[in-house]
FIRO-185658 format. One record per atom (N, C-alpha, C): residue number from 1; chain; atom name; z, x negated, y negated. Coordinates in pm, 1 decimal, always signed. Atoms other than C-alpha are relative to their C-alpha. Layout:
N
R   resi   chain   name         pz         px         py
R    NUM       A     CA          Z          X          Y
...
This chain:
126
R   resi   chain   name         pz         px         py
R      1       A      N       +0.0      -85.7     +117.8
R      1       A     CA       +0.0       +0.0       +0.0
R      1       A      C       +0.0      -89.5     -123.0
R      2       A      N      -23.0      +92.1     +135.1
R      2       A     CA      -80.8     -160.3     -342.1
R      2       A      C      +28.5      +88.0      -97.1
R      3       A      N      -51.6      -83.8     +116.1
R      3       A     CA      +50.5      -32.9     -644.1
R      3       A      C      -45.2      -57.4     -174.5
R      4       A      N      +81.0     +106.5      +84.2
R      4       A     CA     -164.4      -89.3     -939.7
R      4       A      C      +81.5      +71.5     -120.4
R      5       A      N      -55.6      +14.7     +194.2
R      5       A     CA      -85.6      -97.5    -1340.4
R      5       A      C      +16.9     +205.1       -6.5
R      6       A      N      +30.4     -158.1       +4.8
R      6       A     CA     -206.1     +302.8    -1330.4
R      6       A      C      +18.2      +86.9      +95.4
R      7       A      N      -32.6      -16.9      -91.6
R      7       A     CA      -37.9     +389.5    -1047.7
R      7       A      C      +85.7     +145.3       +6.2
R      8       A      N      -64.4     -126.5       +9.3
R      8       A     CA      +92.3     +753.4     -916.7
R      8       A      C     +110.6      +31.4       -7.1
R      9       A      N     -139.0       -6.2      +76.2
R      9       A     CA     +476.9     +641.3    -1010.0
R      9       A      C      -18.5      +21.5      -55.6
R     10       A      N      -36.7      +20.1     +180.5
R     10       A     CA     +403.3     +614.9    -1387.6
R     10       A      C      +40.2     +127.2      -27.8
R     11       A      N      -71.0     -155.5      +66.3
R     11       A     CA     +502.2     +997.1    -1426.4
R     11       A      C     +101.2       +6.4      +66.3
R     12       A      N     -136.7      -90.7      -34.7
R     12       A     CA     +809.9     +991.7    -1224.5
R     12       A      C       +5.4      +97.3     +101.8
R     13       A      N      +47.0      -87.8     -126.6
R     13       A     CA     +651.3    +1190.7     -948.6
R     13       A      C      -55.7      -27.0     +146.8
R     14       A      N      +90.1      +90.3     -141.6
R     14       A     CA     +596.4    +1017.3     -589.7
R     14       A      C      -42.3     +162.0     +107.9
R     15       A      N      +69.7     -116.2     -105.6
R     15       A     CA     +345.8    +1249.5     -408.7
R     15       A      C      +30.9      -27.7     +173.2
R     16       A      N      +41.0      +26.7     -113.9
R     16       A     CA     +406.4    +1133.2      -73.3
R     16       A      C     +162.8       -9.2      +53.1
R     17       A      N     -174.9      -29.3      -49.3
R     17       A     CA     +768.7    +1147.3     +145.7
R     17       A      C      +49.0      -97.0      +48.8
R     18       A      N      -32.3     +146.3       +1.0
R     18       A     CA     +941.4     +834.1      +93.8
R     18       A      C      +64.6      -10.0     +152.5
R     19       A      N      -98.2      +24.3     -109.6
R     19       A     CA    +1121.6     +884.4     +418.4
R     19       A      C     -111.4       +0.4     +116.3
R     20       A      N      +89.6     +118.1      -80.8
R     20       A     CA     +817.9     +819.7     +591.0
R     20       A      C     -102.9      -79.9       +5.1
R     21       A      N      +50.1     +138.4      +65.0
R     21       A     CA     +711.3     +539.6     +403.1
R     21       A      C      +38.8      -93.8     +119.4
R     22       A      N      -20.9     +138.5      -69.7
R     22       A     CA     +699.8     +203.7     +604.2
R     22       A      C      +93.0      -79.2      -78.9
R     23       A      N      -99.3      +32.3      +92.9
R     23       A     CA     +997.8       -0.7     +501.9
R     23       A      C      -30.5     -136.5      -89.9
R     24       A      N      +73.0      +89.5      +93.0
R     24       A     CA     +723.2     -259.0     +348.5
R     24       A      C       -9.1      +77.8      -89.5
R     25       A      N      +20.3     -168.6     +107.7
R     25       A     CA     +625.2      +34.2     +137.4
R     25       A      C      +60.8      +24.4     -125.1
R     26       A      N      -94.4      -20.2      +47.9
R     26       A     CA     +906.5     +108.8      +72.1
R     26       A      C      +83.9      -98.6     -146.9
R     27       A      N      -39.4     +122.8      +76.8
R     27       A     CA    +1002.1     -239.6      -52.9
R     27       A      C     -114.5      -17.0      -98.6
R     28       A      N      +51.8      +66.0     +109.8
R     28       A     CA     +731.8     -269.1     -295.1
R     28       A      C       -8.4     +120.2      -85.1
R     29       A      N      -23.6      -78.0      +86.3
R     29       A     CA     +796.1      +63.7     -426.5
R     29       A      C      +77.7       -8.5      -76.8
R     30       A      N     -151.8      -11.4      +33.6
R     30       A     CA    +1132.2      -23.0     -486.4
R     30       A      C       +1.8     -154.1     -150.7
R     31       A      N       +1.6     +119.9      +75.4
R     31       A     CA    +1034.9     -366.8     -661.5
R     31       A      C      -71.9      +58.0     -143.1
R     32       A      N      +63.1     -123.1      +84.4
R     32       A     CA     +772.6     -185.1     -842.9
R     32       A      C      +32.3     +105.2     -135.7
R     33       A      N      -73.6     -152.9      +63.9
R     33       A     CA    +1008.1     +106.3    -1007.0
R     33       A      C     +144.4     -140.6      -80.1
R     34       A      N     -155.4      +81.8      +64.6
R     34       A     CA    +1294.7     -206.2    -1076.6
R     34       A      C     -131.0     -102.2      -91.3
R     35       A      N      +65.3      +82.6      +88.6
R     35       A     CA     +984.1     -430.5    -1252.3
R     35       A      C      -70.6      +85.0     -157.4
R     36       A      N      +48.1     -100.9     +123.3
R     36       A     CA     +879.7      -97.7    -1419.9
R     36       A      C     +113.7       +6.8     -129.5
R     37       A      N     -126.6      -22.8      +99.7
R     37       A     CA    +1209.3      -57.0    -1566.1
R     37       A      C      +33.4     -149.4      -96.7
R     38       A      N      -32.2     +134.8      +43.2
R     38       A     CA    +1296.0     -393.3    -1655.2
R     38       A      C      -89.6      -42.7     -128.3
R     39       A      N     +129.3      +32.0     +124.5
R     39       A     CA     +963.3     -446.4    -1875.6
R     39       A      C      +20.4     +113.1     -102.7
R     40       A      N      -66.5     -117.9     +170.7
R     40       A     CA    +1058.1     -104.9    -2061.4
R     40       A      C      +92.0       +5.5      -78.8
R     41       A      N     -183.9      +42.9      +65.4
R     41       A     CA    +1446.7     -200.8    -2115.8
R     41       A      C      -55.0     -108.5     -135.8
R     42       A      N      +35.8     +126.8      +92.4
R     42       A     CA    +1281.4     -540.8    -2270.8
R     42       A      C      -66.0      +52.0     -126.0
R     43       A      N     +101.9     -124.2     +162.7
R     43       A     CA    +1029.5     -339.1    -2503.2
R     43       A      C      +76.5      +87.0      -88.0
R     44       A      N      -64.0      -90.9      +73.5
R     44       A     CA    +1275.0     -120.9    -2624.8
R     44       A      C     +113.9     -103.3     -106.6
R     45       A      N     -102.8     +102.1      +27.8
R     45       A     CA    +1533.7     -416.3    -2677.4
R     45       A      C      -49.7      -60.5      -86.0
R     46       A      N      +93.1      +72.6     +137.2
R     46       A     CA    +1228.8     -632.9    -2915.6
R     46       A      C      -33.7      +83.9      -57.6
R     47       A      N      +64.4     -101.3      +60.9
R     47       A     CA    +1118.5     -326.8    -3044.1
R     47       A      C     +139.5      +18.6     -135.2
R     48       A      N      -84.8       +4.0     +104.8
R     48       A     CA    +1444.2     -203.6    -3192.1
R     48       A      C     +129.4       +5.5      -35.6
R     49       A      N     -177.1      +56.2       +9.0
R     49       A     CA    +1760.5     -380.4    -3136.5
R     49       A      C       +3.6      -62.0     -137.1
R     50       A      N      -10.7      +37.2      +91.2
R     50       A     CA    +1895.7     -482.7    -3425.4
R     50       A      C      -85.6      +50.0     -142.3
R     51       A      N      +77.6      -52.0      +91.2
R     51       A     CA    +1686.4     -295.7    -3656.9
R     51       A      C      +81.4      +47.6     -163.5
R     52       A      N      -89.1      -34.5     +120.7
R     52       A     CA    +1958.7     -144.4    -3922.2
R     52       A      C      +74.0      -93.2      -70.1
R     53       A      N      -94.5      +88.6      +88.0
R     53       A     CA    +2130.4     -335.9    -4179.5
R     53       A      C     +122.9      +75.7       +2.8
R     54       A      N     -149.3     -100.9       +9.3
R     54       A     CA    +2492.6     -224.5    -4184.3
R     54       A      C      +57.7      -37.9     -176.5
R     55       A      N      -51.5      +23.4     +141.5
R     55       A     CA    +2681.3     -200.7    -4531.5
R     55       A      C     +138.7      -66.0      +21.8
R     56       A      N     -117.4      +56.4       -9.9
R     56       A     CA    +2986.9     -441.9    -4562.2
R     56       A      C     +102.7      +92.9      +80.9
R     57       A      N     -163.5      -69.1      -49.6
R     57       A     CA    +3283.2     -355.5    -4344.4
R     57       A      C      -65.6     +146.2     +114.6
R     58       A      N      +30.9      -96.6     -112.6
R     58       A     CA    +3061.6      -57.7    -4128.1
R     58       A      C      -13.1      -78.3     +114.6
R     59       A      N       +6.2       -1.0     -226.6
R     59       A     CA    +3021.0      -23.4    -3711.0
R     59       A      C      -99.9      +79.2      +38.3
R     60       A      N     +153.3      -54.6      -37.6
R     60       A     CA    +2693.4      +75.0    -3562.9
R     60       A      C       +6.8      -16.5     +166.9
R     61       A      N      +11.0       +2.5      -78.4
R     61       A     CA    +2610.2     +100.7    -3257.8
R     61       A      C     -100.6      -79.7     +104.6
R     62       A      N     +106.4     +111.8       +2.0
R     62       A     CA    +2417.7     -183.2    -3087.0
R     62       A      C       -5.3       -3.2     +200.5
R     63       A      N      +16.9       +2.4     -128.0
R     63       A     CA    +2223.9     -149.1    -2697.8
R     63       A      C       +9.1     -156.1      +20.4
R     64       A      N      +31.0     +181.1      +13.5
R     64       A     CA    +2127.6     -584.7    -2753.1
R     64       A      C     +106.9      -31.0      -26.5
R     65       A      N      -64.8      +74.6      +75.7
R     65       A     CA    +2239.9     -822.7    -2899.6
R     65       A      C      -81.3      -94.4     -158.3
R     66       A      N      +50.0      +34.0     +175.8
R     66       A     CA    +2143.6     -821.0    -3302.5
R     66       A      C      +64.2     -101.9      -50.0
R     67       A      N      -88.9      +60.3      +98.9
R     67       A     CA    +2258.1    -1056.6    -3569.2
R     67       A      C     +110.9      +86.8      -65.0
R     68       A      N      -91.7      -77.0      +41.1
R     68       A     CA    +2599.0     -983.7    -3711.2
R     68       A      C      -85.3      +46.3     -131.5
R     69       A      N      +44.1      -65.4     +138.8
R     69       A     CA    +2576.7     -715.2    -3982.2
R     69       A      C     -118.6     +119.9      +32.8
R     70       A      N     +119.4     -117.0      -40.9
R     70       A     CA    +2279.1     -503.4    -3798.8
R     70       A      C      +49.1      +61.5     +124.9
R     71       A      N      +25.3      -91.7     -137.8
R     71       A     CA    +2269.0     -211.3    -3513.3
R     71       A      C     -137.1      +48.2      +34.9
R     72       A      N      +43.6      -85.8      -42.3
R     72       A     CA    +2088.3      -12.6    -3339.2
R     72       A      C      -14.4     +161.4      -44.4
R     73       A      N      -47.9     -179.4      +52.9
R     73       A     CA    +2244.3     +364.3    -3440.0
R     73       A      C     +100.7      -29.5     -102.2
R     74       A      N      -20.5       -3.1      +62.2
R     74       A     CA    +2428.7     +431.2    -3691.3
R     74       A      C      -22.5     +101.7      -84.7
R     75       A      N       +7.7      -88.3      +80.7
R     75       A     CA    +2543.7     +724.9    -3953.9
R     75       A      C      -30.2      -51.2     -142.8
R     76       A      N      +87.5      -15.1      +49.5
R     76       A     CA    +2286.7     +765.5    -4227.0
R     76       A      C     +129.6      -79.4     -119.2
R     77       A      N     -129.5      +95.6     +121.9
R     77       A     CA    +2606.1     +631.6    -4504.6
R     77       A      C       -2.0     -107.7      +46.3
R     78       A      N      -39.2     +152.5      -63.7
R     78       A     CA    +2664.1     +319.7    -4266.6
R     78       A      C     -115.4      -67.4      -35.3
R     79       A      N     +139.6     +101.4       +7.0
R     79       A     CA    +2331.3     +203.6    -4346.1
R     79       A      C       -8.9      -42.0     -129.5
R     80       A      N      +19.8     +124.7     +106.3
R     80       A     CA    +2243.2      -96.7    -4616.5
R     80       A      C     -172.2      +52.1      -14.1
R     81       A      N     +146.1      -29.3      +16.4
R     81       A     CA    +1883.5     +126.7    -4715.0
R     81       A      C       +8.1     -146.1     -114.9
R     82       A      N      +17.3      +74.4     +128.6
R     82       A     CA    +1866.6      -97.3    -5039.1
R     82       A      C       -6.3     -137.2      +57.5
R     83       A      N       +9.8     +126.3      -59.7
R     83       A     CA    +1923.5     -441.2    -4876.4
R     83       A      C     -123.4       -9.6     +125.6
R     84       A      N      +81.2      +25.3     -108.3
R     84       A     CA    +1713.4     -342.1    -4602.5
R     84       A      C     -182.7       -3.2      -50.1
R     85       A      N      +73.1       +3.1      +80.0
R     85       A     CA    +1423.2     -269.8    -4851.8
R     85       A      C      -27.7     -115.9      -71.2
R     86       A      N       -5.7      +86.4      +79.5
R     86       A     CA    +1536.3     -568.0    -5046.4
R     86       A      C      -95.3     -132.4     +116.9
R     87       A      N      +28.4      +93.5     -133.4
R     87       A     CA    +1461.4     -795.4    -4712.9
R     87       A      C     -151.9      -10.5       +6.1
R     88       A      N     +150.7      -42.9      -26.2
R     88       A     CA    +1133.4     -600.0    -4668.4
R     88       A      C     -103.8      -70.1      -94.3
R     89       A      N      +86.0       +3.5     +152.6
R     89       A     CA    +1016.6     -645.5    -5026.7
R     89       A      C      -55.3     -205.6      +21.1
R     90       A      N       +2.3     +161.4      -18.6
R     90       A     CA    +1094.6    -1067.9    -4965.2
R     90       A      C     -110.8      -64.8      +83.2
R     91       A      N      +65.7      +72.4      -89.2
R     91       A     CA     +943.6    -1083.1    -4647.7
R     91       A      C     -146.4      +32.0      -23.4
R     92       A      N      +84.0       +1.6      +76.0
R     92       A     CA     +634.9     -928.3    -4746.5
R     92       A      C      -59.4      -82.1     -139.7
R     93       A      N      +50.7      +79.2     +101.5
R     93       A     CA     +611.6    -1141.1    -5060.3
R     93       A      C      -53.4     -136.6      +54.8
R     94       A      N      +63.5     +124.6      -35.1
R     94       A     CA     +609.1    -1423.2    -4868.3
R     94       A      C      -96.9       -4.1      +75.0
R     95       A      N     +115.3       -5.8     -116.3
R     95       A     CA     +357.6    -1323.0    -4595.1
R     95       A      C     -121.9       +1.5     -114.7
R     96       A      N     +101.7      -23.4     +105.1
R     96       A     CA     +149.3    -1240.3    -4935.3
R     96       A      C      -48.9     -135.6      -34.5
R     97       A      N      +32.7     +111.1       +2.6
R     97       A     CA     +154.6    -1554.0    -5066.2
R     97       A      C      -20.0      -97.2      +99.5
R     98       A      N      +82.0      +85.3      -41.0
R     98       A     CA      +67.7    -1739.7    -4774.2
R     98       A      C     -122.8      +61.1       -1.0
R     99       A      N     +123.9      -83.4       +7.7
R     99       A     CA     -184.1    -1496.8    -4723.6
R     99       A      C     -142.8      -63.6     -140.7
R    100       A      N      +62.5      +66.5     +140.5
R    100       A     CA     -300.5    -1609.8    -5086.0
R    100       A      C      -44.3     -126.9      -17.0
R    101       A      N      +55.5     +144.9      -64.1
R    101       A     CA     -293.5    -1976.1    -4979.1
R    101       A      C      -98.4       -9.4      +61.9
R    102       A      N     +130.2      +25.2      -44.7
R    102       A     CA     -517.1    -1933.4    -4745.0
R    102       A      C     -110.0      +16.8      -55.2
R    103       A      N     +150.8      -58.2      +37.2
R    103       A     CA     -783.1    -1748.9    -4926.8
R    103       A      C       +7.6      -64.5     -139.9
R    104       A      N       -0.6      +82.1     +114.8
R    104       A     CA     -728.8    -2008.5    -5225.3
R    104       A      C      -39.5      +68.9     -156.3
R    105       A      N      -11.9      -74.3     +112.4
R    105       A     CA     -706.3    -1736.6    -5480.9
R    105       A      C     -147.9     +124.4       +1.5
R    106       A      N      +97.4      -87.2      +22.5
R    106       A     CA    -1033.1    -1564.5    -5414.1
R    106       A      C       +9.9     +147.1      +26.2
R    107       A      N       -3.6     -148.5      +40.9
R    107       A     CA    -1056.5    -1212.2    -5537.9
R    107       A      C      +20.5      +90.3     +156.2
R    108       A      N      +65.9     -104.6     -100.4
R    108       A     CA    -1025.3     -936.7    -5233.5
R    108       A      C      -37.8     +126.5      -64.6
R    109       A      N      +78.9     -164.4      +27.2
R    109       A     CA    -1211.9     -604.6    -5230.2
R    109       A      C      +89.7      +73.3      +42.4
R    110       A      N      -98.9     -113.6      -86.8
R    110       A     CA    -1029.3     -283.5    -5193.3
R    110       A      C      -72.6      +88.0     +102.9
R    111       A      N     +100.0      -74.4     -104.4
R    111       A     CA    -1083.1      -46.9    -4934.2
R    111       A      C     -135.2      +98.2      -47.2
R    112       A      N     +174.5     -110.0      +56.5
R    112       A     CA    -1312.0     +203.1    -5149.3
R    112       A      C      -78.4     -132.3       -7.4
R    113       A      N     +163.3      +72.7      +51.5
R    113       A     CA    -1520.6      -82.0    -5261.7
R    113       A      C      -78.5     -107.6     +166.1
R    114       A      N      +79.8      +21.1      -76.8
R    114       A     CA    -1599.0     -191.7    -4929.5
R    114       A      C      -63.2      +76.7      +87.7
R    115       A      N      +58.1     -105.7      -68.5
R    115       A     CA    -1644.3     +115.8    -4779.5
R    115       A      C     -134.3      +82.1     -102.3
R    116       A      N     +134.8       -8.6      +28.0
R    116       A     CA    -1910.3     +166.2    -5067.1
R    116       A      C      -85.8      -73.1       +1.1
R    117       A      N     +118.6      +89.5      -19.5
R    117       A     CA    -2043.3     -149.9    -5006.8
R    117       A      C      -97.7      +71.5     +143.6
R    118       A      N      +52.6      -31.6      -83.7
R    118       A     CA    -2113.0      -31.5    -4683.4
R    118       A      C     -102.3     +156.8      +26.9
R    119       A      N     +116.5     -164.9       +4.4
R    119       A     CA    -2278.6     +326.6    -4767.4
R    119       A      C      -94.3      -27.3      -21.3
R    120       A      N     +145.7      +10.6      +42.4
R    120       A     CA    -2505.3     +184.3    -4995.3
R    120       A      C      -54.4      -81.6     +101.6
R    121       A      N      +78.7      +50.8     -121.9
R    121       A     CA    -2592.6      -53.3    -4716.6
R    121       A      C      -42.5      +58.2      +94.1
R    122       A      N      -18.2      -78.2      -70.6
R    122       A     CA    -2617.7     +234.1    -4488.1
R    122       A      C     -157.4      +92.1      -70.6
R    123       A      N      +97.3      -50.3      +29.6
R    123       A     CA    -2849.3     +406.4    -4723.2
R    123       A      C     -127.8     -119.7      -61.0
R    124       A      N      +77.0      +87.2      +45.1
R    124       A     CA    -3063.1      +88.3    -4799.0
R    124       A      C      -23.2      -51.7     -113.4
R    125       A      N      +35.1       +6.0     +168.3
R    125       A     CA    -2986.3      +36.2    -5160.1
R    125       A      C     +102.1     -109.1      -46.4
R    126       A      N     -116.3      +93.8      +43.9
R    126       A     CA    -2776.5     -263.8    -5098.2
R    126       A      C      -37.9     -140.3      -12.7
């Protein structure tokens, strides 16, 4: 029995009666359903452990393990919106300016003006 990426676990529904599965089968179902899980725990864990800023002196609720000062959950007061914005605003500036480095100052187009570059190119008048 192979058990591929798109396989008739992924919903949680085994069509067939595990009890008389072969106990190879069995065993790679079982590996299978513990490798499934394991890769989703992880995804959820980089995704969005540590995600909240906490405000001095709050307690959040944390599945990982975040840097002090951040959770997971957390009531809508416990949260540092403003710092967490403030962070955003930084890290973005700096991704900008390298961004800007690279392209050694030259002008970019916005999205309308390239999406009319591309009409009139579209209608031959470019």
């Amino acid at each position: 029995m192979v058990i591929s990426e798109k396989s008739r676990f992924d919903n949680y529904q085994c069509p067939v009666d595990i009890a008389s599965m072969s106990m190879d089968d069995l065993c790679e179902l079982l590996d299978y359903v513990a490798a499934e899980v394991q890769t989703r725990q992880n995804a959820a864990d980089a995704r969005w452990s540590g995600m909240l800023k906490l405000l001095a002196g709050q307690t959040g609720f944390t599945a990982g393990k975040p840097k002090p000062g951040y959770c997971d959950q957390a009531r809508k007061g416990q949260i540092d919106w403003e710092g967490m914005g403030t962070e955003a605003a930084t890290e973005a500036g700096a991704q900008w300016d390298l961004t800007r480095s690279w392209t050694k100052g030259i002008p970019w187009s916005s999205w309308e003006d390239v999406r009319a570059k591309f009409t009139l190119a579209r209608m031959g008048e470019f």
